[in-house]
N, C-alpha and C positions, 0 to 999 in steps of 0.2 A: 109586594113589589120590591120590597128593601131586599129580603130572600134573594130576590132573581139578577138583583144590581152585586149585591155580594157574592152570589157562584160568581159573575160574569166577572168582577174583579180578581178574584183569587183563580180565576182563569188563565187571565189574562199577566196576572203577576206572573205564574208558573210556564206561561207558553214564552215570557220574556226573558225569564231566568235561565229557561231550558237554553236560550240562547247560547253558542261557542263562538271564537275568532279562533283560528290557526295563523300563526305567523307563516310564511312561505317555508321558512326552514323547519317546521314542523307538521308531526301527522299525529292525528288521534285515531287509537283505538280502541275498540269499543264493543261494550259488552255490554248485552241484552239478559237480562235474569242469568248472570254468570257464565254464557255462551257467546265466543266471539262472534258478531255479525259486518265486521268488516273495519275500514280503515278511510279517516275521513280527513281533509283539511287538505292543502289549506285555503283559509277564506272562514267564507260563515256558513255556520251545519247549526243544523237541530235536536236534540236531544229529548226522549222520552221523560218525560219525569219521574221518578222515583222507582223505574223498569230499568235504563237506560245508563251507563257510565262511564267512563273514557282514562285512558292513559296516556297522557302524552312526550312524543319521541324529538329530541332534538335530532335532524338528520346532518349537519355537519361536521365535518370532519373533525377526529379528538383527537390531541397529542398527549401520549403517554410518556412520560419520564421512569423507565425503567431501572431500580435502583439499583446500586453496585453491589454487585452479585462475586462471590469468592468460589472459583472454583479453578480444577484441574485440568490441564491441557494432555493433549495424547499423551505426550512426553514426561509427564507427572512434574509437571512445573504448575505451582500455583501462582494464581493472576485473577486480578478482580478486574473485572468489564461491568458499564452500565450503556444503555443505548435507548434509543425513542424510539417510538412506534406512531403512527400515525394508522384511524383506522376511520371507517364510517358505517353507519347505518342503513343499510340499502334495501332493506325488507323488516318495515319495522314491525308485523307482527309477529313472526319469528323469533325476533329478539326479544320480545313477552314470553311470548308464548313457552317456548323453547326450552330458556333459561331464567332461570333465577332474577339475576343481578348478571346482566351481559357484559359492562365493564369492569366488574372486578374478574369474571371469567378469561374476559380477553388479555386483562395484565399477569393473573397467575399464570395461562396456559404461556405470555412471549415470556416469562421470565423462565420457566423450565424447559421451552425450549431453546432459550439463550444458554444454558446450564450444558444441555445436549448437544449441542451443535459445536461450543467451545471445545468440551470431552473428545470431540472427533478427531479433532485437527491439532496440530504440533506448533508449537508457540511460535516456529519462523511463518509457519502460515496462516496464523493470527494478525502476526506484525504485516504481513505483505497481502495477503488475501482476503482482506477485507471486504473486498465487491462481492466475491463467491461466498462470504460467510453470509454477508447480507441477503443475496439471494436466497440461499438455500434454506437460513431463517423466515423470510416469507414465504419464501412458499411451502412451511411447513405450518406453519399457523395461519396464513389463509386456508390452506386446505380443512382446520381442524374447525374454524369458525366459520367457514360456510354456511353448514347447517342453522346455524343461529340467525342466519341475515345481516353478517359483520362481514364487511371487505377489507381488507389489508391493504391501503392504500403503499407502504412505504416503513421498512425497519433501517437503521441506521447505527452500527457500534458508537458510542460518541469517545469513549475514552477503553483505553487499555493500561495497567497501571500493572506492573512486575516488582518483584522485588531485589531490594537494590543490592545483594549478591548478584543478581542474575544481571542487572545493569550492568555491574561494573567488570563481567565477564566478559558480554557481548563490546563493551569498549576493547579491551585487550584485544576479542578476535576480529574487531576493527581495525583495531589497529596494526593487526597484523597483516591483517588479507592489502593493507596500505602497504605497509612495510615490504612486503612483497612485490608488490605490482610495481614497486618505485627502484627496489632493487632487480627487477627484469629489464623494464626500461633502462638503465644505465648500464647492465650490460649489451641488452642490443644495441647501444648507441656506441658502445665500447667497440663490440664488430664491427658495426659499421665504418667506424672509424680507421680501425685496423686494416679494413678494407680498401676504402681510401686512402691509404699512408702505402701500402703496396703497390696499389695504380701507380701512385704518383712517384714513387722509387722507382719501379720499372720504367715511368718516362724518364724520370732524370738519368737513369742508367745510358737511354739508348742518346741523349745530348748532353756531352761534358759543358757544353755552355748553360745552359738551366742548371746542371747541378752548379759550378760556380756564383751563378747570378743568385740560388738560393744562399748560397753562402755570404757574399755581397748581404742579401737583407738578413740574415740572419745577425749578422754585424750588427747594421743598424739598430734594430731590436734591442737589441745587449746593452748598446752605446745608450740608451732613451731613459731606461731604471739603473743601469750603474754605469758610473763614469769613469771610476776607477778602474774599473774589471781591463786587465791583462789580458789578451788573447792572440796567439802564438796558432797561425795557419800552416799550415804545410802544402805544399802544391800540391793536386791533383795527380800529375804524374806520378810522386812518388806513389801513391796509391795503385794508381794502374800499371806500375813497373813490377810492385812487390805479388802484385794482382799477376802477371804474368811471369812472373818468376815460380809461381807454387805452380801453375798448371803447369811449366814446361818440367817443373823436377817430377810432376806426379806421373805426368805422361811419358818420361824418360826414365821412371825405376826410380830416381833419386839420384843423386850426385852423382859423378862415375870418382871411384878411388883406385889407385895403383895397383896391379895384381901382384902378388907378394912374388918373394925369391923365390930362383927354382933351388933345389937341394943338389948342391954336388957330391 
């Protein structure tokens, strides 16, 4: 009787043991005398005794901190970039099965393809085209880690670091392309100007009274920052007399002069 009380104990201890819990964010896999037989959790599962044994997969989402990585741009400008990666577990036997060690697989493969991707492109479209780096970084290592049962949630440059020759370059052609666009603008504003100072000649041309009355404020003006200032007007007329005097000698040949003696 003691016999029979004793299997039934170390039964019962073994059928309790065998017991699992799966947390909701994890899944057990499981192997049967060294042969996968499936994938269990989460909640409570049963396990064979000393046949039976499991591996268990966290499925949420991992951030990778991808270190600063030294490399070459199309343009053979060196520059170190580091970026994150975000990824997850969506087939976790696979990610057994498959490979090795799946997160150390998944950070060596986004660091060399962080390495390949940079190689491509030319350091102004590092600095500027970041979306499309990021793009094309995922979806070059999602495609590669497929097979494993890893999805690429999400890659992100965080930092791009040049060297400060190269800084203190791209200041200059800053400060150029400034330099520039500020001396375009004050010339257009110079025609423009020019332009308006024409209109407005031409109207004073065709009323001697505005051009006077310009003259009147121009006075003024003078009179407001110096007080001293001497200013000696001359009348309009003579202007328009001297004014008419050169079109009538132009128009006449020029003065008329005496015609000389005749020879006797």
């Amino acid at each position: 009787m003691f016999f029979v009380y004793f299997v039934f104990a170390v039964a019962f201890l073994l059928l309790v043991s065998s017991l699992r819990i799966a947390q909701e964010y994890q899944r057990a896999i499981v192997f049967r005398l060294g042969r996968y037989t499936g994938t269990r959790g989460p909640g409570l599962y049963w396990l064979i005794p000393f046949i039976e044994r499991q591996q268990t997969l966290d499925m949420r989402t991992k951030t990778v901190d991808l270190e600063q990585q030294e490399t070459i741009t199309k343009d053979s400008v060196t520059i170190k970039v580091n970026a994150v990666l975000w990824f997850q577990v969506v087939n976790p036997a696979d990610a057994i099965i498959k490979v090795a060690d799946f997160n150390k697989a998944v950070y060596q493969l986004s660091v060399t393809a962080l390495r390949n991707i940079i190689g491509q492109h030319k350091l102004d479209e590092v600095l500027r085209e970041r979306a499309d780096i990021n793009a094309a970084l995922l979806q070059v290592v999602d495609a590669a880690t497929e097979p494993w049962g890893v999805k690429i949630q999400l890659v992100e440059i965080k930092d791009v670091e040049i060297p400060e020759s190269m800084q203190r370059a791209m200041a200059r052609e800053a400060e150029a392309i400034r330099e520039k666009r500020a001396r375009i603008i004050k010339a257009e504003a110079e025609l423009e100007a020019s332009l308006k100072l024409t209109q407005g000649a031409l109207e004073m041309e065709k009323s001697p009274i505005a051009l006077e009355l310009r003259r009147l404020q121009m006075l003024s003006e003078i009179g407001i920052d110096n007080n001293t200032t001497t200013v000696v007007l001359l009348p309009s007329e003579f202007t328009h007399a001297a004014r008419a005097f050169t079109k009538m000698a132009v128009g006449g040949g020029g003065i008329a002069t005496p015609p000389p003696p005749e020879a006797t």
